[in-house]
TIRO-2110 file (N, C-alpha, C; in Angstrom, 1 decimal):
// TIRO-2110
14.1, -5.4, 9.2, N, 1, A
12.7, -5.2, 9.1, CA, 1, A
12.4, -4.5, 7.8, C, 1, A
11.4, -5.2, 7.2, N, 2, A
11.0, -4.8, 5.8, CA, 2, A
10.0, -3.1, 5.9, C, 2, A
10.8, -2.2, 5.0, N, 3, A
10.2, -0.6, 5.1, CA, 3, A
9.2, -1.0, 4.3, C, 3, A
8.2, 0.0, 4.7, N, 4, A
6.5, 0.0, 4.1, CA, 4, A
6.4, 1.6, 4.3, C, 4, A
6.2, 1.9, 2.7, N, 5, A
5.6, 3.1, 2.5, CA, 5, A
4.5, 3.5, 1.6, C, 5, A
3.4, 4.5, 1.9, N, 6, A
2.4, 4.4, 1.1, CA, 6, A
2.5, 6.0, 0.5, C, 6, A
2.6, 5.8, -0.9, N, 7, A
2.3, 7.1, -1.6, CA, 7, A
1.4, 7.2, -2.0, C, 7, A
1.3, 8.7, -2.5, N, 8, A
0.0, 9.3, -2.9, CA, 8, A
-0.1, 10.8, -3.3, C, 8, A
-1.0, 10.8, -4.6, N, 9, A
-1.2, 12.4, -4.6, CA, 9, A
-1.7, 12.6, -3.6, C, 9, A
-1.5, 14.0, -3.2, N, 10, A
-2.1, 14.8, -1.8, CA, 10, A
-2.3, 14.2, -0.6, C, 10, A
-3.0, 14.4, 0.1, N, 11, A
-2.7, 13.8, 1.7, CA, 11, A
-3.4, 12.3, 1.7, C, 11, A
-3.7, 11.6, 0.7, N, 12, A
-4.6, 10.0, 1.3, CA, 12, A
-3.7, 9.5, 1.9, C, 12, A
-1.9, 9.7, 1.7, N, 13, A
-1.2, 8.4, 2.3, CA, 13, A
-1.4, 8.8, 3.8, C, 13, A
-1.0, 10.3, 4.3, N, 14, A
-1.3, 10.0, 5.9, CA, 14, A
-2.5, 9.6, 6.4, C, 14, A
-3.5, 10.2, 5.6, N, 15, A
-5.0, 9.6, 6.0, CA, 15, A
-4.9, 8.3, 6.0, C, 15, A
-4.6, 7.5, 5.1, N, 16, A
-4.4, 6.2, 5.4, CA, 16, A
-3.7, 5.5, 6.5, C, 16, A
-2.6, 6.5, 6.7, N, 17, A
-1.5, 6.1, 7.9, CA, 17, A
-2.6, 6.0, 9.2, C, 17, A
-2.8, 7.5, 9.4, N, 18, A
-4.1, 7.8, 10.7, CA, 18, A
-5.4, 6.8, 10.9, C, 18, A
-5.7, 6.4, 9.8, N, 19, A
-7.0, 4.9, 9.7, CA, 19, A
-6.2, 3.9, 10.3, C, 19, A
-5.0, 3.6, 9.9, N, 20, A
-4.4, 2.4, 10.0, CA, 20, A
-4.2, 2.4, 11.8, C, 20, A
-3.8, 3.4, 11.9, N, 21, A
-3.3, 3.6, 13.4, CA, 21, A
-4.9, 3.3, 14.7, C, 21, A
-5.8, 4.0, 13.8, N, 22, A
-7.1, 3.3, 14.4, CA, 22, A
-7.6, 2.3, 14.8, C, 22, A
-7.0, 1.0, 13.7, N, 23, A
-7.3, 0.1, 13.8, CA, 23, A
-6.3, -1.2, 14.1, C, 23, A
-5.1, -0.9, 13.7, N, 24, A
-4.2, -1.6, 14.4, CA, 24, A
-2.6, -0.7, 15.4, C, 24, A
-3.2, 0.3, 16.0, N, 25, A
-2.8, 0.4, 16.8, CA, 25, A
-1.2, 1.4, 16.3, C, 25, A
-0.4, 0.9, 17.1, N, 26, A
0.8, 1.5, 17.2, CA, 26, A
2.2, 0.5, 15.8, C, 26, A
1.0, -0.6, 15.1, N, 27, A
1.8, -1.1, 14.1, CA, 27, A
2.2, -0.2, 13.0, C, 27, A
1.1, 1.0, 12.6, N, 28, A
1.0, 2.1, 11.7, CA, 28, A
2.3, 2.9, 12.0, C, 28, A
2.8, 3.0, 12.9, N, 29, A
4.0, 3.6, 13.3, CA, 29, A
5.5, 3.4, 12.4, C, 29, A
5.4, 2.0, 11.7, N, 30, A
6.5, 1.4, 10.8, CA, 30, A
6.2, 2.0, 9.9, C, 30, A
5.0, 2.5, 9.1, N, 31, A
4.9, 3.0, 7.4, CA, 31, A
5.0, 4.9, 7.5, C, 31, A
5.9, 4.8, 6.4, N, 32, A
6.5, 5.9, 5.9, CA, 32, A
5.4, 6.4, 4.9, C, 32, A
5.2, 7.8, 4.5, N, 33, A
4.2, 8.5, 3.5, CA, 33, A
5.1, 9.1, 2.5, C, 33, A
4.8, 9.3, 1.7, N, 34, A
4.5, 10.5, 0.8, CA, 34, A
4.3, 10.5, 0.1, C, 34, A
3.6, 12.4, -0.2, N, 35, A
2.5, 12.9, -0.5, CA, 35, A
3.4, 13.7, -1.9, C, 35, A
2.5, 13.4, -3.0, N, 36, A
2.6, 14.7, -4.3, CA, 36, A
1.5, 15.8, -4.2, C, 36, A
2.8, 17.2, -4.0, N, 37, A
1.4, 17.9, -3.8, CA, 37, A
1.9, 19.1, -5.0, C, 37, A
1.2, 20.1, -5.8, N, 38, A
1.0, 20.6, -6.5, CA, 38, A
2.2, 21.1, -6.1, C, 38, A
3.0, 21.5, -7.5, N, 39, A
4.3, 21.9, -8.0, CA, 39, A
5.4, 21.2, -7.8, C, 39, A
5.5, 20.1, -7.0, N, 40, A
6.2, 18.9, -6.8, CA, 40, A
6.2, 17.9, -7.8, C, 40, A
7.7, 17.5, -7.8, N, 41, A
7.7, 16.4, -9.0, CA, 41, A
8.2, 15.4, -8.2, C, 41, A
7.5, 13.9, -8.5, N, 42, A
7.4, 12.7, -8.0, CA, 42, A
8.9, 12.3, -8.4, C, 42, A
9.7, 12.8, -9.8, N, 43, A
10.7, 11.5, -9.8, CA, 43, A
12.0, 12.5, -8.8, C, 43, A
11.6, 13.6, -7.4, N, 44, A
12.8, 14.2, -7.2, CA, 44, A
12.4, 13.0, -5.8, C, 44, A
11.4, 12.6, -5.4, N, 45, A
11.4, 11.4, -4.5, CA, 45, A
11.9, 10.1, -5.0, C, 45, A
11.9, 9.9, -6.3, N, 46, A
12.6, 8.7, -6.8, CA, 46, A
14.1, 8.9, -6.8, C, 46, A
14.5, 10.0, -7.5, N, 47, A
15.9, 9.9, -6.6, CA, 47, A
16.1, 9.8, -5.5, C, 47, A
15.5, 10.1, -4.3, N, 48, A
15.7, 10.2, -3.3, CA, 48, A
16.0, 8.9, -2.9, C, 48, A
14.8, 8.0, -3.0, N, 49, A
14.8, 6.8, -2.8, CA, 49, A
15.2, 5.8, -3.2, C, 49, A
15.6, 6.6, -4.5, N, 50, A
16.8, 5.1, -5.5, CA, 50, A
18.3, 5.3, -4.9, C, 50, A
18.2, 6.3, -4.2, N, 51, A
20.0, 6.6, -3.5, CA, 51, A
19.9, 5.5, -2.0, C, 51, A
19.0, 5.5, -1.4, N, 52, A
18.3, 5.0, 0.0, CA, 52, A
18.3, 3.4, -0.5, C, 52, A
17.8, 3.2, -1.8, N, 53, A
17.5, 1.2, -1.9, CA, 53, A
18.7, 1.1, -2.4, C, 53, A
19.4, 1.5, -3.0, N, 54, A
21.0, 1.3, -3.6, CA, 54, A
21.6, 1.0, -2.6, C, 54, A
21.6, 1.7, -1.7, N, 55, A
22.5, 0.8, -0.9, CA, 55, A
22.2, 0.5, 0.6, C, 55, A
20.8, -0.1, 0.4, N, 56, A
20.4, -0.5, 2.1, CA, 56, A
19.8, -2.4, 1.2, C, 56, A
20.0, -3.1, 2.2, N, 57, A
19.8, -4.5, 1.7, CA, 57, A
18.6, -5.1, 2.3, C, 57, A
17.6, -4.6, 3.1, N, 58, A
16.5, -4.8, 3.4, CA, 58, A
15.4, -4.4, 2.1, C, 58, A
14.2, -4.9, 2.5, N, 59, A
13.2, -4.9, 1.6, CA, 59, A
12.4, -3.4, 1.6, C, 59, A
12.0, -2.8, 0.4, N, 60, A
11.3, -1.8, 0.7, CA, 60, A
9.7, -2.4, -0.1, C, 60, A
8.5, -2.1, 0.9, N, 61, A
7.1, -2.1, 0.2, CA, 61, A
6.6, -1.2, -0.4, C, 61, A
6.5, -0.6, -0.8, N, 62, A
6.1, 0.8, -1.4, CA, 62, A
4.4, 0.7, -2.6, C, 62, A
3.4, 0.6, -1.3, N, 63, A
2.2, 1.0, -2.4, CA, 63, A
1.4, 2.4, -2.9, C, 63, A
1.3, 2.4, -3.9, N, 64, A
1.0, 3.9, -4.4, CA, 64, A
-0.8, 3.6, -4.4, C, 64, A
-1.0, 4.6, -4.7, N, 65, A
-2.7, 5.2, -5.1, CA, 65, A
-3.3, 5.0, -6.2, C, 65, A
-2.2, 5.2, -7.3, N, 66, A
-2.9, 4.8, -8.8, CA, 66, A
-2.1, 4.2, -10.1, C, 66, A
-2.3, 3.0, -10.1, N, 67, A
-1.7, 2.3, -11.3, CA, 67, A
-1.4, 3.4, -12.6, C, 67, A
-0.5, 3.6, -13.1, N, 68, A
0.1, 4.6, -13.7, CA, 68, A
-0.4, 6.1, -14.1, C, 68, A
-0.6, 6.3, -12.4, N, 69, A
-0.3, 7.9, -12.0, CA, 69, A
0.8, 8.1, -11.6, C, 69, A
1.4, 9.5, -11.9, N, 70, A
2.8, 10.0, -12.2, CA, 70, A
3.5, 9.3, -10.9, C, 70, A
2.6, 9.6, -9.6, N, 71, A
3.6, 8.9, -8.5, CA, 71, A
4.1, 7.1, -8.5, C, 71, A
2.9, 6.4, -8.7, N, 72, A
3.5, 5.1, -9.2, CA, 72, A
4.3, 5.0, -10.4, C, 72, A
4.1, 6.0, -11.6, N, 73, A
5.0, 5.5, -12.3, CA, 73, A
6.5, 6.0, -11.9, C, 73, A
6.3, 7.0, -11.4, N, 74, A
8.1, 7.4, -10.9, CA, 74, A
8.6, 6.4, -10.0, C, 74, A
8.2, 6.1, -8.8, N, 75, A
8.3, 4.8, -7.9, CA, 75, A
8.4, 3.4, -8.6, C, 75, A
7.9, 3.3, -9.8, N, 76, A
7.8, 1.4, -9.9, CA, 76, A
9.2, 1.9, -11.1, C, 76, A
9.6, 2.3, -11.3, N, 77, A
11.1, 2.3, -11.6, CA, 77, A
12.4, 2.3, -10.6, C, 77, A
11.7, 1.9, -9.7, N, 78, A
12.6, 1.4, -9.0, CA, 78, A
12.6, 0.3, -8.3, C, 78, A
11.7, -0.7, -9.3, N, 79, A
11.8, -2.3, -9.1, CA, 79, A
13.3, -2.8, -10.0, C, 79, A
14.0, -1.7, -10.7, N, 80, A
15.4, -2.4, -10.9, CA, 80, A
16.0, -3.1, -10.1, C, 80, A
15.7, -2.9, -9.0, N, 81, A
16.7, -3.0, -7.6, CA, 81, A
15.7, -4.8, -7.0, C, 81, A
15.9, -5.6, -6.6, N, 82, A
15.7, -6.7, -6.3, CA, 82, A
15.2, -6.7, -4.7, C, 82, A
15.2, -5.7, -4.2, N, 83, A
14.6, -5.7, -3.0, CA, 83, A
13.8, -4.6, -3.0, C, 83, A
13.1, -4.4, -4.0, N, 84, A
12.0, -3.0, -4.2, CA, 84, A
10.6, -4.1, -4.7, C, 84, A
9.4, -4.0, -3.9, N, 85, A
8.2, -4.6, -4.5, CA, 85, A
7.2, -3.0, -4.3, C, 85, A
6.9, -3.1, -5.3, N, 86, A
5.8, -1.9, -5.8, CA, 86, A
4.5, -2.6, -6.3, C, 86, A
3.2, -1.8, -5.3, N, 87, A
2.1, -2.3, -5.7, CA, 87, A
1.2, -1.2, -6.0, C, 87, A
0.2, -1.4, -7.0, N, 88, A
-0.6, -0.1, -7.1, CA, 88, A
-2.3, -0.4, -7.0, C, 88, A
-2.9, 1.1, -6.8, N, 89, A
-4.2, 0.7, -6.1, CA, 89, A
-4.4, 0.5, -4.5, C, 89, A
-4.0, 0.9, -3.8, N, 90, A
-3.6, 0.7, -2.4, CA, 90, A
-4.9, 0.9, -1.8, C, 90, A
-5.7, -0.1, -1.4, N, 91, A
-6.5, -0.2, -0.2, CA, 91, A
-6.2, -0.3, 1.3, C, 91, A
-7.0, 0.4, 2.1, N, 92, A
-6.7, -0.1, 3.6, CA, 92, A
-6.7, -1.4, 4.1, C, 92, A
-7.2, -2.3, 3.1, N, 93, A
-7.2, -3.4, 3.4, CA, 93, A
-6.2, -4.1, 3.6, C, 93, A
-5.4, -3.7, 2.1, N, 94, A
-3.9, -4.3, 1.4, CA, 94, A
-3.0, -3.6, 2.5, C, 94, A
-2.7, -2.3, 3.2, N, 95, A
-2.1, -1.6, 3.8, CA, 95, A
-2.0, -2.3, 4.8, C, 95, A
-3.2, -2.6, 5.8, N, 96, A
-3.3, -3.6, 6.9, CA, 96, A
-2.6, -4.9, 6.8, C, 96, A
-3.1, -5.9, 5.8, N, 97, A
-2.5, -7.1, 5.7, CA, 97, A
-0.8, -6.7, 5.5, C, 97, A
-0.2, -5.9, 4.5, N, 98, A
1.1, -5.8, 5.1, CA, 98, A
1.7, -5.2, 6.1, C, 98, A
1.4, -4.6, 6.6, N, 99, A
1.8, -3.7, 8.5, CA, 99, A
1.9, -5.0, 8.8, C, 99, A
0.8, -5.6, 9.5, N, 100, A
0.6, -6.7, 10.2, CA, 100, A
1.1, -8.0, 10.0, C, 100, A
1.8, -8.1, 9.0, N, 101, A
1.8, -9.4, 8.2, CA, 101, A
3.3, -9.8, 7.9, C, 101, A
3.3, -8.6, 7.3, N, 102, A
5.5, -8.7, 6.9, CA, 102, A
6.1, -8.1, 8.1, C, 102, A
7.4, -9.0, 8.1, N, 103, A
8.3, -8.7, 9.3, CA, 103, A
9.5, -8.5, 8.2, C, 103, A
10.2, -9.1, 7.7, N, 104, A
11.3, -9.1, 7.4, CA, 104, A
11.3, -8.7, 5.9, C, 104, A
10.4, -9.5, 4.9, N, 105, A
10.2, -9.6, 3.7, CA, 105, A
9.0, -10.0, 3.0, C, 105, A
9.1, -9.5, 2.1, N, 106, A
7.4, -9.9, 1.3, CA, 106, A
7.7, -11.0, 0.4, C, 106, A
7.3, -12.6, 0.2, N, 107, A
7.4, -13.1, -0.2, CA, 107, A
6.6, -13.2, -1.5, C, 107, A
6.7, -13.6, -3.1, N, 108, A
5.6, -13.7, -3.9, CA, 108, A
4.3, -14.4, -3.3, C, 108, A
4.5, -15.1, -2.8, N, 109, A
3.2, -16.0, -2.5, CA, 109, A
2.4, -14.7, -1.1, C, 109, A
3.2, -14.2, -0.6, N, 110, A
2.4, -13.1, 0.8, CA, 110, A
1.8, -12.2, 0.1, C, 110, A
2.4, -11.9, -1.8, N, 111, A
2.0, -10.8, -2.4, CA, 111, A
0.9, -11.2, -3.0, C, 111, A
0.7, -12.1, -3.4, N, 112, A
-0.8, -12.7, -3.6, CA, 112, A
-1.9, -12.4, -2.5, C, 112, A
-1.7, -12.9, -1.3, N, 113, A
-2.3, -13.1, -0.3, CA, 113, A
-2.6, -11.2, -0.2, C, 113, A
-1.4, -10.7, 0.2, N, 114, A
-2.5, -9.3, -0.1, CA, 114, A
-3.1, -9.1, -1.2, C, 114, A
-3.0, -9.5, -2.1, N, 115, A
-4.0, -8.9, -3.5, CA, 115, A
-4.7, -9.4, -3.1, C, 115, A
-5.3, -10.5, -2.6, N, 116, A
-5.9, -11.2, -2.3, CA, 116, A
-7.3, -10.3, -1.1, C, 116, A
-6.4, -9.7, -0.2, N, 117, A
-7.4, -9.2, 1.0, CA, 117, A
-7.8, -8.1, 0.3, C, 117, A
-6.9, -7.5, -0.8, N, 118, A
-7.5, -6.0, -1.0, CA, 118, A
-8.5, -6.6, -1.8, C, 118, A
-8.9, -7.6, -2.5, N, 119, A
-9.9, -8.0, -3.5, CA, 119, A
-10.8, -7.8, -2.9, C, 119, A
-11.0, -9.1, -1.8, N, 120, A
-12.5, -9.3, -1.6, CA, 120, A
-12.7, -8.0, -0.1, C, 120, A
-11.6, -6.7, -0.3, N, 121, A
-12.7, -5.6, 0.2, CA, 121, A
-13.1, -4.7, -0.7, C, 121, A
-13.1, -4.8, -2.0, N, 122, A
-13.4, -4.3, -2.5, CA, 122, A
-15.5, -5.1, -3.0, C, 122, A
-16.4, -4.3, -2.7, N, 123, A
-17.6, -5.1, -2.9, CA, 123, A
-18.8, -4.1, -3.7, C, 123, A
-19.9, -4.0, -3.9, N, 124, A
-21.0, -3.3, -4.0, CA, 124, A
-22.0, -3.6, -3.9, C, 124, A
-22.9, -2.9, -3.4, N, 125, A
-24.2, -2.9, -2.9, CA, 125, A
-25.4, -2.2, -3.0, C, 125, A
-26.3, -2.8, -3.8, N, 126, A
-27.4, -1.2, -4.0, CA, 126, A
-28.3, -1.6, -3.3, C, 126, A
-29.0, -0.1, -2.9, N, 127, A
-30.2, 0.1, -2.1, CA, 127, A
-31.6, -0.8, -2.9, C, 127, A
-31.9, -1.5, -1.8, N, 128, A
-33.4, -2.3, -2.6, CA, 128, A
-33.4, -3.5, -3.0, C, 128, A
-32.1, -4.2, -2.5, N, 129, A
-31.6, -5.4, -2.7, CA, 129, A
-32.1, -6.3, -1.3, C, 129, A
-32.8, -7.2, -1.6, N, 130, A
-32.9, -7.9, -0.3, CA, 130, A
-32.0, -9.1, -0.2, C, 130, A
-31.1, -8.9, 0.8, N, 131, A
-29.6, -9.9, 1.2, CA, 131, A
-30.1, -11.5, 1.0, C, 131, A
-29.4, -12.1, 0.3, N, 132, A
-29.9, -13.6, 0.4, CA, 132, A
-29.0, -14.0, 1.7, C, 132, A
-29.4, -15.5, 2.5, N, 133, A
-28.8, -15.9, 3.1, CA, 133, A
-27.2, -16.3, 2.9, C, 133, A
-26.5, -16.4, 1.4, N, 134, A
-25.5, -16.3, 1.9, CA, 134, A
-24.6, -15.0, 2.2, C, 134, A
-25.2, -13.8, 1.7, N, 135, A
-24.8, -12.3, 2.4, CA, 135, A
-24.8, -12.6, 3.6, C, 135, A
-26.0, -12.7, 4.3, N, 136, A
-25.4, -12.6, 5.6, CA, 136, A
-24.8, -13.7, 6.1, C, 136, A
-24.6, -15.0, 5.7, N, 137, A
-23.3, -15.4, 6.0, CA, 137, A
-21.9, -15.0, 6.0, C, 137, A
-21.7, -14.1, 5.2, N, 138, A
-20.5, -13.8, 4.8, CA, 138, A
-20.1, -12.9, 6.2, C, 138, A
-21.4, -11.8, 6.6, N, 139, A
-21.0, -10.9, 7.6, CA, 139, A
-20.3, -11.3, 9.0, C, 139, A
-20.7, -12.4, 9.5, N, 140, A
-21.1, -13.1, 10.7, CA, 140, A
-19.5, -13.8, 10.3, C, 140, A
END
């Protein structure tokens, strides 16, 4: 079974964990956290976990918080390894679609497919806007 972990400065990855667990249950149980918290350095977790992918032959998912903030960039140095996919920008969307979705392995084409879900949750909306009918198509 393919490991899924979500990093982050300070606590969003459990927060994230605890949302996830809200809404799909006891699948949030499979993803691992961690958190960068003041006086901590991210690459003493990249050792950590470049000793752990070295020599385990399962897949690790590992999405961070912020496209080259110190924790993704210590982490995505460890796409040397062929069974490391690192994603950055981590929505609950993208979180969700993988818990749910990978069992074994993330395939390129599955990694689309989450970019994919985290896109279109990503939206905006201003006050004073009257919804055309295809907005509320979209809801329904």
């Amino acid at each position: 079974m393919a490991h899924i972990i979500i990093a982050s400065h300070g606590g969003l990855a459990e927060g994230m964990v605890d949302s996830i667990g809200m809404v799909a249950g006891g699948a949030a149980d499979r993803i691992e956290t961690y958190s960068l918290h003041p006086g901590e350095n991210p690459n003493d977790f990249y050792e950590a976990m470049r000793e752990r992918v070295a020599h385990d032959s399962e897949q690790y998912i590992i999405m961070c918080d912020i496209k080259g903030g110190s924790v993704h960039n210590a982490l995505f140095r460890l796409t040397e390894f062929p069974n490391v996919v690192v994603f950055a920008g981590v929505t609950l969307a993208m979180a969700l679609e993988v818990v749910l979705t990978v069992q074994d392995r993330l395939e390129p084409d599955a990694a689309e497919r989450v970019l994919d879900a985290a896109r279109a949750g990503v939206t905006v909306s201003f006050g004073g806007a009257l919804p055309t009918d295809e907005a509320e198509d979209e809801e329904f």
